[in-house]
VOPAGU-2260 file (C-alpha; in pm, 1 decimal, decimal comma):
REM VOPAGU-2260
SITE   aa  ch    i         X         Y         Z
SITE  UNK   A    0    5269,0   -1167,5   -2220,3
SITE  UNK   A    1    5303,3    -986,0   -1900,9
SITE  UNK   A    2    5277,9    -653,3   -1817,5
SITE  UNK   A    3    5550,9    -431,6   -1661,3
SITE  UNK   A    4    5462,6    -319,8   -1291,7
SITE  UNK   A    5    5371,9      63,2   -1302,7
SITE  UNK   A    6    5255,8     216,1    -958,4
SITE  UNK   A    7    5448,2     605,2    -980,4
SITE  UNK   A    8    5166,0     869,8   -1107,3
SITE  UNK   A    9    5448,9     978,8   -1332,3
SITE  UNK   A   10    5448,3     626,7   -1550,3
SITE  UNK   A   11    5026,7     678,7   -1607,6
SITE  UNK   A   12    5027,4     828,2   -1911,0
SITE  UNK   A   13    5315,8     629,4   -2067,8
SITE  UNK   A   14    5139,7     285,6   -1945,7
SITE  UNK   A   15    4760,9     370,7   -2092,4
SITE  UNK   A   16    4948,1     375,8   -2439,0
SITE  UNK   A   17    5138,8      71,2   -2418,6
SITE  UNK   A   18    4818,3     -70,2   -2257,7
SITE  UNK   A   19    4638,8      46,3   -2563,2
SITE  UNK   A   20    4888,1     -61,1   -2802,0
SITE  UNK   A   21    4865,1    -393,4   -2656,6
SITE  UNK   A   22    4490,6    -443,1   -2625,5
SITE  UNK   A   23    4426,7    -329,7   -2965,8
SITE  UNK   A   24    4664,6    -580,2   -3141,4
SITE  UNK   A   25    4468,3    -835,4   -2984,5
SITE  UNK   A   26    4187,3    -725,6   -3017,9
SITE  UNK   A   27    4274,0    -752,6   -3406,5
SITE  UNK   A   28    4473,5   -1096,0   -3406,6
SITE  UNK   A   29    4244,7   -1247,3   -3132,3
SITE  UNK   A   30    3823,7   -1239,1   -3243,9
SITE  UNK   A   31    3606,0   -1256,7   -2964,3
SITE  UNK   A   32    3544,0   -1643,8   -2805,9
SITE  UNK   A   33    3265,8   -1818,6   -2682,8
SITE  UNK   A   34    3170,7   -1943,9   -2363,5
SITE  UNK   A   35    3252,2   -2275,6   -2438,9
SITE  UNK   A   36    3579,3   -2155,0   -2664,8
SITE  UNK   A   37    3746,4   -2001,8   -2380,2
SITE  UNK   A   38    4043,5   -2177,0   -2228,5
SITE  UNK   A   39    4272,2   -1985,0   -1953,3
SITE  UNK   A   40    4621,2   -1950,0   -2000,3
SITE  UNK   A   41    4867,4   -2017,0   -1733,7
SITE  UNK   A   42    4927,9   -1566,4   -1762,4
SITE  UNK   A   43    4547,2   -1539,0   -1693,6
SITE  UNK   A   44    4549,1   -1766,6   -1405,7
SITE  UNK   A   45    4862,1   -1610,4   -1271,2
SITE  UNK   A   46    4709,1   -1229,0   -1358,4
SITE  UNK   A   47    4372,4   -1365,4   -1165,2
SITE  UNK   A   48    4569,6   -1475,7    -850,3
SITE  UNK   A   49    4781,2   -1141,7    -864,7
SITE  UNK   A   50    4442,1    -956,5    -887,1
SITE  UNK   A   51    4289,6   -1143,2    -584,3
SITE  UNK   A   52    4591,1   -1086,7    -364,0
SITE  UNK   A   53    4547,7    -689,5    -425,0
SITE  UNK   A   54    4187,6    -735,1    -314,1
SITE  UNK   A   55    3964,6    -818,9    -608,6
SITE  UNK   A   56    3637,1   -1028,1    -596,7
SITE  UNK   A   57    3728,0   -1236,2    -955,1
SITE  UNK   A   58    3449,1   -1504,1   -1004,6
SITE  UNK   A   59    3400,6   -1667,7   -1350,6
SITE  UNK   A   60    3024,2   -1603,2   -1472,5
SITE  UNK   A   61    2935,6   -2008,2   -1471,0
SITE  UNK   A   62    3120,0   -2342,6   -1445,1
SITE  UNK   A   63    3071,9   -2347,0   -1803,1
SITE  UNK   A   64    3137,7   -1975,2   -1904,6
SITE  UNK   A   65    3500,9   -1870,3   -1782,0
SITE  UNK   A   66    3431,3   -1448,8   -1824,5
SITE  UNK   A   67    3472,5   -1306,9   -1535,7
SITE  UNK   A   68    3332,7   -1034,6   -1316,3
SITE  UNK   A   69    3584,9    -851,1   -1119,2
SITE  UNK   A   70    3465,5    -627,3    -808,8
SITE  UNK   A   71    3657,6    -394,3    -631,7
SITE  UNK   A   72    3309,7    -185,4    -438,6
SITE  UNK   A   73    3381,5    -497,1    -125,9
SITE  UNK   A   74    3773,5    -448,3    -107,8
SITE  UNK   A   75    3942,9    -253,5     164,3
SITE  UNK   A   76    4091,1     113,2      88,5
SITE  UNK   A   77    4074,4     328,3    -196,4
SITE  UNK   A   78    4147,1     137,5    -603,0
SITE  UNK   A   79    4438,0     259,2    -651,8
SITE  UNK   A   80    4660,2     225,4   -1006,9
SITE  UNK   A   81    4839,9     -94,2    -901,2
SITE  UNK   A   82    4486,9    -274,2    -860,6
SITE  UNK   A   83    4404,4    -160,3   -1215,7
SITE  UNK   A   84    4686,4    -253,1   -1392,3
SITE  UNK   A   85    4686,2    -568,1   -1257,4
SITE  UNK   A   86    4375,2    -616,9   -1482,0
SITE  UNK   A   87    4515,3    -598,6   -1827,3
SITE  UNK   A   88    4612,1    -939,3   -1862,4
SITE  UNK   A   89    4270,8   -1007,5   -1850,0
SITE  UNK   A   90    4155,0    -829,5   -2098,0
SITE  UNK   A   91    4006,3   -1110,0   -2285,3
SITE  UNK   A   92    3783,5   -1250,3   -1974,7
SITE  UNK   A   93    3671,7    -925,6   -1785,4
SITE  UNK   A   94    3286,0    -879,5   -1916,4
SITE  UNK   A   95    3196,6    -734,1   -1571,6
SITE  UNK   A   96    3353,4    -458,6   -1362,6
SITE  UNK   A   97    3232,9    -296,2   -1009,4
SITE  UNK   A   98    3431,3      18,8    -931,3
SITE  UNK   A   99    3170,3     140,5    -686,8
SITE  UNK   A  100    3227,4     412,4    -412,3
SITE  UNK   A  101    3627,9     406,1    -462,3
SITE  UNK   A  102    3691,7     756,8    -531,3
SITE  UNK   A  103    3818,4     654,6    -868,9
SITE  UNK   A  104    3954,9     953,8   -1108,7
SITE  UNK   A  105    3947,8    1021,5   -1450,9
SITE  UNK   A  106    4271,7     919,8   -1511,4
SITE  UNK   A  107    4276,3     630,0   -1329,9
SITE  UNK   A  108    4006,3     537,2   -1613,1
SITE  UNK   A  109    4236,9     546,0   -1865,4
SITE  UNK   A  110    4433,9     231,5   -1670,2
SITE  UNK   A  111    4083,9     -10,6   -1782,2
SITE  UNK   A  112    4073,4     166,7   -2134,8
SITE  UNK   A  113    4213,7    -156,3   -2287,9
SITE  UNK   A  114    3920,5    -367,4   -2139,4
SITE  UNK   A  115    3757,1    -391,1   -2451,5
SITE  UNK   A  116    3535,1    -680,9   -2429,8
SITE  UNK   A  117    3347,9    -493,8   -2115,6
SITE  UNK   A  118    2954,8    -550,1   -2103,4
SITE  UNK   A  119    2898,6    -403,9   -1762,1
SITE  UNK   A  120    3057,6    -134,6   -1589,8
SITE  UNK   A  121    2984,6      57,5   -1249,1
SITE  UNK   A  122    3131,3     393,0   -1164,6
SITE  UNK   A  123    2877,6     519,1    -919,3
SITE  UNK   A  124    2960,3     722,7    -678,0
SITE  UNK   A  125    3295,5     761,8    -861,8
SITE  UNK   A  126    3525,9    1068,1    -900,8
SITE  UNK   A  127    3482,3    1049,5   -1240,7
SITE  UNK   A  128    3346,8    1406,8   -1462,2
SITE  UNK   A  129    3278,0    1411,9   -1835,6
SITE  UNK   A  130    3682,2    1399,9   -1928,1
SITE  UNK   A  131    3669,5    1026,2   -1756,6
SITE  UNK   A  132    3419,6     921,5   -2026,1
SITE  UNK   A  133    3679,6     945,1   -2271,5
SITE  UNK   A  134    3823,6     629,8   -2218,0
SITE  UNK   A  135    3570,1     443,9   -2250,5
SITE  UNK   A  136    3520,8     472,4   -2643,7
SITE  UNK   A  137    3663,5     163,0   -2724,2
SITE  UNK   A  138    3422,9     -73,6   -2592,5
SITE  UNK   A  139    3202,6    -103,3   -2793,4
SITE  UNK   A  140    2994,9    -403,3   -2629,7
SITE  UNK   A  141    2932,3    -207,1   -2264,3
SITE  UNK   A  142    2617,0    -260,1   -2235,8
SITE  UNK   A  143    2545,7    -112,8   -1885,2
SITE  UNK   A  144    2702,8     191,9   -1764,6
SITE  UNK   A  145    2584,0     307,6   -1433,3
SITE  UNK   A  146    2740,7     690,6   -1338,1
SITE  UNK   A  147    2517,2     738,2   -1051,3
SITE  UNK   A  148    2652,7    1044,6    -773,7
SITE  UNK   A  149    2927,4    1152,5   -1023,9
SITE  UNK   A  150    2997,7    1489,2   -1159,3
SITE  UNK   A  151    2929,2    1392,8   -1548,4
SITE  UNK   A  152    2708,6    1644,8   -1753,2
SITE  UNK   A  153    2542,6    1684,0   -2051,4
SITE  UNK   A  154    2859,1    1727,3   -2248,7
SITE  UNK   A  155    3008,6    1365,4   -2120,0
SITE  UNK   A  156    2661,6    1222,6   -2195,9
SITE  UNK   A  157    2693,5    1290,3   -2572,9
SITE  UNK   A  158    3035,6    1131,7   -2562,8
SITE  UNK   A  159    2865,0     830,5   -2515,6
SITE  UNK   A  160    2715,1     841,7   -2804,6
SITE  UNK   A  161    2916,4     573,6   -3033,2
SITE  UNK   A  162    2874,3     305,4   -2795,9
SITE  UNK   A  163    2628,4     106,4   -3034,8
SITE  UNK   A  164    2536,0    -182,0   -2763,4
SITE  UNK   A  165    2468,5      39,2   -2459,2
SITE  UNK   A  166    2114,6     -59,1   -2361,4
SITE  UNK   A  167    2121,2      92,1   -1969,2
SITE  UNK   A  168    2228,1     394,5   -1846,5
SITE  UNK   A  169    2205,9     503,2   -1460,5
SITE  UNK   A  170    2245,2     879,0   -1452,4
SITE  UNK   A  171    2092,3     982,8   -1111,3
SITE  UNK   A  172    2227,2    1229,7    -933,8
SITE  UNK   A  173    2486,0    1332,4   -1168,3
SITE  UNK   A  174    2474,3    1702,0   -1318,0
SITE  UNK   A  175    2249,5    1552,5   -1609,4
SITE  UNK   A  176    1935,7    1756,1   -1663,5
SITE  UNK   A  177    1629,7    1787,9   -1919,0
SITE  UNK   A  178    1801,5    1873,2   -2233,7
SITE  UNK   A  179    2115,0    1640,3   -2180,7
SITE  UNK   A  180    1876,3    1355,7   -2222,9
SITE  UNK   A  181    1675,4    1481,4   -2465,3
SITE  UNK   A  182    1928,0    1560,5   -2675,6
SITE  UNK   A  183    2095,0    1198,2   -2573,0
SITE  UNK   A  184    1749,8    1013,4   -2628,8
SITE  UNK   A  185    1754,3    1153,6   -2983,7
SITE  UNK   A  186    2070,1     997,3   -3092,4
SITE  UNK   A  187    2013,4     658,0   -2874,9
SITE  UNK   A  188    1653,0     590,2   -2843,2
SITE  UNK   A  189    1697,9     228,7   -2815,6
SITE  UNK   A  190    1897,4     324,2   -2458,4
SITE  UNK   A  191    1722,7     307,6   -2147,3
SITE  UNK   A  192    1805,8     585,9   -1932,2
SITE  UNK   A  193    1749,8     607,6   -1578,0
SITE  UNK   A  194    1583,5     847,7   -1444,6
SITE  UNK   A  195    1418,4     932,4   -1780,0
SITE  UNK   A  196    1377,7    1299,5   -1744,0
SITE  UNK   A  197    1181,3    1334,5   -2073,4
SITE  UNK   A  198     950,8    1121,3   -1965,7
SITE  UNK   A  199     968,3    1256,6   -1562,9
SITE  UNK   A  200     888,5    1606,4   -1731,7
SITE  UNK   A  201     649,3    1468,9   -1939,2
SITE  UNK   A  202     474,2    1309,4   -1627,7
SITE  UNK   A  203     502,8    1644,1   -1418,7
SITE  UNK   A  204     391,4    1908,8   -1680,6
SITE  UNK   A  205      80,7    1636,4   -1749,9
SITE  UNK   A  206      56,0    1667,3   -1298,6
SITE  UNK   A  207      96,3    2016,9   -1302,6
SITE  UNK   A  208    -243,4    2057,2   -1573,0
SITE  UNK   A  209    -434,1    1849,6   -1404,4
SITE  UNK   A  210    -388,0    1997,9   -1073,6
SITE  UNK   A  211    -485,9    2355,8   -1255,0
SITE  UNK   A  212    -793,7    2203,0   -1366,4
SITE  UNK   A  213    -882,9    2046,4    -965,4
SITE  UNK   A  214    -774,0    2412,7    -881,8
SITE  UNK   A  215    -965,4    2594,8   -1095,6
SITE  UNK   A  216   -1276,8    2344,1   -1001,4
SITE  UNK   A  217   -1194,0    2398,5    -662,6
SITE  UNK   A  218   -1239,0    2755,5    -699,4
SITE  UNK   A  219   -1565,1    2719,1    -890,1
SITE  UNK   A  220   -1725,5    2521,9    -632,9
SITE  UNK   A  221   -1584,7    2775,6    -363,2
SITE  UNK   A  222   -1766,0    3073,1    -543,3
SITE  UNK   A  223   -2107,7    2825,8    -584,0
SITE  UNK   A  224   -2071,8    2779,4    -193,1
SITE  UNK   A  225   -1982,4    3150,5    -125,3
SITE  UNK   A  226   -2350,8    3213,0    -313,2
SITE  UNK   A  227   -2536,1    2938,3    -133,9
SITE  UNK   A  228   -2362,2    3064,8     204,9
SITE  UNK   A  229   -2492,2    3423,5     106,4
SITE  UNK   A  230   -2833,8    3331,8       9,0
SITE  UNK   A  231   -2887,1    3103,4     337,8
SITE  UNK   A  232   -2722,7    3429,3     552,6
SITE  UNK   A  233   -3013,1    3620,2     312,9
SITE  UNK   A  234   -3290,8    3338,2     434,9
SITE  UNK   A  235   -3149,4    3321,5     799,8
SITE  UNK   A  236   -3161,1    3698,2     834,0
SITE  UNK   A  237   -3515,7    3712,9     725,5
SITE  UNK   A  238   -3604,9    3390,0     922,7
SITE  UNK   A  239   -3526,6    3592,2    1218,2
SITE  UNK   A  240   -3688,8    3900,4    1109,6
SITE  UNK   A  241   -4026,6    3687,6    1061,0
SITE  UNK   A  242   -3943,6    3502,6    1432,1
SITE  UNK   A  243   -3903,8    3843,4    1548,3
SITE  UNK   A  244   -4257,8    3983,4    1429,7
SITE  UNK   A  245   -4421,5    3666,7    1493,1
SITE  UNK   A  246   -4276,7    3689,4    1845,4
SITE  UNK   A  247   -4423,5    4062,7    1930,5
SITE  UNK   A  248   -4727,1    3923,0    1738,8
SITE  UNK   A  249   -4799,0    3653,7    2003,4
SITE  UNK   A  250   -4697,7    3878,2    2297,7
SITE  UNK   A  251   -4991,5    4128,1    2190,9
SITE  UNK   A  252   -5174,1    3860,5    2153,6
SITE  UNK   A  253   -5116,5    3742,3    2498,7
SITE  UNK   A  254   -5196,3    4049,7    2594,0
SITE  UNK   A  255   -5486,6    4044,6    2447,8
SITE  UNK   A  256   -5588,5    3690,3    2605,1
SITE  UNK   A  257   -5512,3    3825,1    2953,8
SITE  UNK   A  258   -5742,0    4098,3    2901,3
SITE  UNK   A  259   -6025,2    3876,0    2750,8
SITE  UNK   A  260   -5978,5    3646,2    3031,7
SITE  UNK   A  261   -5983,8    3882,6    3296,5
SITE  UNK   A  262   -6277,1    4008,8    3158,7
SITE  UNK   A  263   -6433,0    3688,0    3114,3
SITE  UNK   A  264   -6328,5    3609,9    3476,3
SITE  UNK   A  265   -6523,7    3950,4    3599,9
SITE  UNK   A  266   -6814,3    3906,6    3380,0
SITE  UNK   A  267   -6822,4    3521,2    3561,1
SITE  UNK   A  268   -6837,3    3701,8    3888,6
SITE  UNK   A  269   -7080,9    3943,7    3819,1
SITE  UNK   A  270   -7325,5    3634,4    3684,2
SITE  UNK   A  271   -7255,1    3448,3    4011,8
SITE  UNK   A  272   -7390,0    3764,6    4245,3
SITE  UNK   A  273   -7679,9    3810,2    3992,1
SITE  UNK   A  274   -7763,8    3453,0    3989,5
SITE  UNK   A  275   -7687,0    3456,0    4450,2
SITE  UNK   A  276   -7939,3    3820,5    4408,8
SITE  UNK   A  277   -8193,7    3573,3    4199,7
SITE  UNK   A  278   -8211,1    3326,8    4413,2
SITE  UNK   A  279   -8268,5    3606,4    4737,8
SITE  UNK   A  280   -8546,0    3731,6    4537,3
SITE  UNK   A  281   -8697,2    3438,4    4452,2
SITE  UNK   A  282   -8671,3    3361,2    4813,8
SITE  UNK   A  283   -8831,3    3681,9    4897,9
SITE  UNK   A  284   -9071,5    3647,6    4629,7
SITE  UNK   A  285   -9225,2    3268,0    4842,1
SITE  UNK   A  286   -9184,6    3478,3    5176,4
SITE  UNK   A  287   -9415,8    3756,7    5013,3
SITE  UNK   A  288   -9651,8    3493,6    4846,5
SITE  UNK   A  289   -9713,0    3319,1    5201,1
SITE  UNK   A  290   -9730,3    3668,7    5341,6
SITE  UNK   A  291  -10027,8    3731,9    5065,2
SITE  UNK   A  292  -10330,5    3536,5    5286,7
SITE  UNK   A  293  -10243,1    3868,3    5501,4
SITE  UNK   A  294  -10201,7    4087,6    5207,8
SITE  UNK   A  295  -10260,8    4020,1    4891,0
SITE  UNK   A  296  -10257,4    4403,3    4725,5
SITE  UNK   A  297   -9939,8    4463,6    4900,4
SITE  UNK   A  298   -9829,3    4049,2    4825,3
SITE  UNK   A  299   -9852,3    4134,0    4435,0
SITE  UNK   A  300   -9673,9    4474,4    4411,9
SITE  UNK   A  301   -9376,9    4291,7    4617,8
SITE  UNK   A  302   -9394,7    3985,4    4361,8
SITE  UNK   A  303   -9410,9    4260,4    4069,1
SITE  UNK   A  304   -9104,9    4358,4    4201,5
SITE  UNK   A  305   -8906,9    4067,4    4256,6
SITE  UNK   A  306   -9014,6    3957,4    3911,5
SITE  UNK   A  307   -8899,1    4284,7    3794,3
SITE  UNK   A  308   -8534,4    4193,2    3998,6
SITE  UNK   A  309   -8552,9    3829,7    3857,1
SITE  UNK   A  310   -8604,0    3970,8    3519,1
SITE  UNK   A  311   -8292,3    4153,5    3509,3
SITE  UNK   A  312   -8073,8    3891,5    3695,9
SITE  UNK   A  313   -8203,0    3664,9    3397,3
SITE  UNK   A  314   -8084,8    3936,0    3131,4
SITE  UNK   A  315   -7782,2    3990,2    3308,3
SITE  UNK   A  316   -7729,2    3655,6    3301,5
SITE  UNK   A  317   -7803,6    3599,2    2934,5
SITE  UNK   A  318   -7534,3    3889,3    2853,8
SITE  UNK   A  319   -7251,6    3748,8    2988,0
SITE  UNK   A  320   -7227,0    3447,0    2753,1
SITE  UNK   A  321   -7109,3    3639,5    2461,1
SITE  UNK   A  322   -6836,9    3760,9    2643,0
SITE  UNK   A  323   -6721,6    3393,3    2750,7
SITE  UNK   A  324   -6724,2    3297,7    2410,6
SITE  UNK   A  325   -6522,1    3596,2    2270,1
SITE  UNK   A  326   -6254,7    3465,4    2540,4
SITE  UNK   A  327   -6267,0    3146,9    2414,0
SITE  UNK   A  328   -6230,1    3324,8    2063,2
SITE  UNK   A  329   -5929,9    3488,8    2194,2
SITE  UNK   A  330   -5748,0    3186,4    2389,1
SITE  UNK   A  331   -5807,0    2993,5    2057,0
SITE  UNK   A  332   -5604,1    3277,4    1852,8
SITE  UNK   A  333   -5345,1    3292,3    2092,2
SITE  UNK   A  334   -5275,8    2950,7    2095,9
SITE  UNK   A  335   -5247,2    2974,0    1688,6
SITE  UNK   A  336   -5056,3    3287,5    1702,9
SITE  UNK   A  337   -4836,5    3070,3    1966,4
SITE  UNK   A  338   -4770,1    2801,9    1729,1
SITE  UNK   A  339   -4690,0    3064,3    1434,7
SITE  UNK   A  340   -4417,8    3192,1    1648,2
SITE  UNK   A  341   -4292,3    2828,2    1722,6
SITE  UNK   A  342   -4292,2    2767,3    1370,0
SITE  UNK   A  343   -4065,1    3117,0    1280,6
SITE  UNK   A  344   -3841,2    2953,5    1524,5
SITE  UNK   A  345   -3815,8    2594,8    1407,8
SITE  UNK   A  346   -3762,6    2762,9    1080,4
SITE  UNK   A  347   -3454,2    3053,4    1210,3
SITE  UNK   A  348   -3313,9    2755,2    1381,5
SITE  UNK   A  349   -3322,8    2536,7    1055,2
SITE  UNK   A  350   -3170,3    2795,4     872,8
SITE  UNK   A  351   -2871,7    2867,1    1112,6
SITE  UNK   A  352   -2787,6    2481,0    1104,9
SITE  UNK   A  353   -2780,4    2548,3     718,1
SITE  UNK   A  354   -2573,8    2830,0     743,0
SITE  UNK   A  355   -2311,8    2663,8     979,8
SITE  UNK   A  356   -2312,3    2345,6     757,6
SITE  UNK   A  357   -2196,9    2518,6     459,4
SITE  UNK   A  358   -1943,5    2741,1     665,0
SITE  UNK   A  359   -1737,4    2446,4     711,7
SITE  UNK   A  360   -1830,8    2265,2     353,6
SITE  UNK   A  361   -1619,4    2645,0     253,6
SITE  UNK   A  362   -1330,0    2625,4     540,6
SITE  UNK   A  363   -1294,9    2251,1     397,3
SITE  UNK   A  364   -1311,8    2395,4      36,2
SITE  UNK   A  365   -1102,8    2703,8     128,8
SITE  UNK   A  366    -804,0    2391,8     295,9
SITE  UNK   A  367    -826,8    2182,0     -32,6
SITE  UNK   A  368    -810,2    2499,9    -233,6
SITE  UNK   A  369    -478,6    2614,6     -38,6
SITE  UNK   A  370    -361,2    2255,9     -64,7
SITE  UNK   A  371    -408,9    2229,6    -410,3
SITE  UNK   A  372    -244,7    2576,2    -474,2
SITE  UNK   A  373      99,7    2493,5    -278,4
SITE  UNK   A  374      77,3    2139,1    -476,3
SITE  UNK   A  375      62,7    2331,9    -801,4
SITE  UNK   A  376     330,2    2623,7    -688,3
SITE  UNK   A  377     555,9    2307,8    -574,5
SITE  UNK   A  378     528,2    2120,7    -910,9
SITE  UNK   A  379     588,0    2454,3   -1122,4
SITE  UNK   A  380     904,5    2534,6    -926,2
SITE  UNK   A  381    1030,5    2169,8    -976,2
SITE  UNK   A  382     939,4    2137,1   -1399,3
SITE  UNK   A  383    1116,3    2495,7   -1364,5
């Protein structure tokens, strides 16, 4: 039988009954055929060529299954009611349907009501709201129903509820949140809904804990480096205090060297003139003992004398080796207290490399603390 052309808004409502009316009584004189049942009648091959010319994509699903999937989403202009009521005739063959991104309405919905036998339907980026979903209670074998970018909400989810085959549902960026699927997922576990956001919550609140616990780690280790920062400030401070000493410690010990070596230096001079005065004397002394054939009295009392002189050249001599060897005393002190003060530095320096080291270990702590912090503030806001 075919259908009366309707294309006036005003003949809508009148045409979804007859539609209906028509559908449903063969729905129940007609049961559902096979792939290999299915014979088209000269009214579905004229309906297919009708729907063609008003720019549908109509393939048959094989050579050997004759259901067909209809696809407005590559057609030119908006789907308006003419191209979807020339799609009741098919009834019988239409398993798949593509309304995609063509601005259709919820009343134009009620013009593909009667397309009972529908397993897959797209209405993304449709016009569509929750009242749309109403007409889709009679078919009972969708399968996949994808509402992507429409303005459905939890209310029109629940009215999906008595489809009993719907295995796929598509629901992003609708007005679909948390408790519309939960409450959904409830009554139709066995329905996979896309995005899932039980289990997206699920996956964020689990995020959300563990980033507490890397924060509150974080923060641990930050106060363990703040200590070992302030201990190694402690150790660098008295590093320098001990450089410091050791430092006025060698320069009074240098000091000290100077003065022994000056003195060593004068007591060196005063043992070469005694030792240049010896050697006079001694020279006097053989000028007064070949002088003694002449005068021997007067030859003895002269080399009394420069005994006497030689004598105290020789003791004057003797004395001045303790005082080299208390300069070499000295030199050998400086030269440790020299090394001590090298040592004081070695260690300050040491200390300050320390110190810098762990400054940065804490700015890098002190980034991946602030990091982790706006990571954690982020995922609150968004499981908010």
């Amino acid at each position: 039988m075919r259908l009366p052309h309707i294309s006036h808004a005003s003949s809508l409502k009148h045409f979804s009954l007859f539609l209906m009316t028509v559908l449903l009584c063969s729905a129940m004189s007609l049961p559902m055929l096979s792939a290999e049942e299915i014979t088209v009648t000269p009214e579905e091959e004229a309906a297919i060529a009708k729907a063609r010319e008003l720019g549908a994509h109509v393939l048959e699903l094989s050579q050997e299954d004759k259901h067909l999937e209809v696809a407005y989403h590559l057609s030119d202009g908006d789907v308006t009611n003419e191209r979807l009521e020339a799609l009741a005739p098919l009834s019988r063959l239409i398993v798949h349907l593509n309304l995609r991104n063509k601005g259709v309405t919820d009343e134009q919905l009620a013009l593909i009501s009667g397309l009972v036998n529908l397993k897959k339907l797209h209405l993304e980026k449709t016009a569509i709201t929750d009242a749309g979903l109403d007409h889709l209670q009679n078919m009972k074998g969708l399968e996949y129903l994808n509402l992507y970018g429409t303005k459905v909400t939890n209310a029109g989810l629940s009215k999906l509820n008595g489809l009993d085959s719907l295995n796929k549902l598509y629901i992003w960026q609708t007005e679909v949140n948390y408790d519309g699927v939960k409450q959904f997922k409830e009554a139709n576990p066995e329905v996979a809904i896309i995005p899932d956001l039980v289990v997206e919550r699920e996956k964020l609140m689990a995020k959300i804990e563990t980033t507490k616990t890397e924060k509150a780690a974080a923060e641990q280790k930050l106060a363990e480096n703040t200590k070992q920062v302030e201990a190694a400030q402690t150790s660098l401070t008295t590093a320098q205090q001990e450089a410091e000493a050791t430092a006025k410690t060698s320069a009074a010990k240098a000091e000290e060297n100077k003065a022994a070596t000056e003195a060593a230096a004068a007591a060196k001079a005063a043992a070469d003139e005694a030792i240049k005065a010896a050697e006079a004397a001694q020279k006097q002394a053989e000028e007064a003992a070949q002088a003694a054939i002449a005068a021997i009295h007067k030859a003895q009392e002269t080399a009394k004398a420069a005994a006497l002189t030689a004598l105290k050249a020789e003791n004057e001599k003797t004395a001045s080796a303790p005082k080299q060897e208390v300069a070499q005393k000295l030199q050998a002190e400086a030269a440790a207290a020299q090394k001590a003060s090298d040592d004081a530095k070695a260690k300050a320096e040491a200390a300050a490399k320390q110190v810098e080291e762990l400054k940065k270990q804490t700015e890098e702590l002190k980034k991946q603390l602030e990091s982790t912090t706006k990571s954690l503030e982020e995922l609150s806001a968004k499981a908010g």
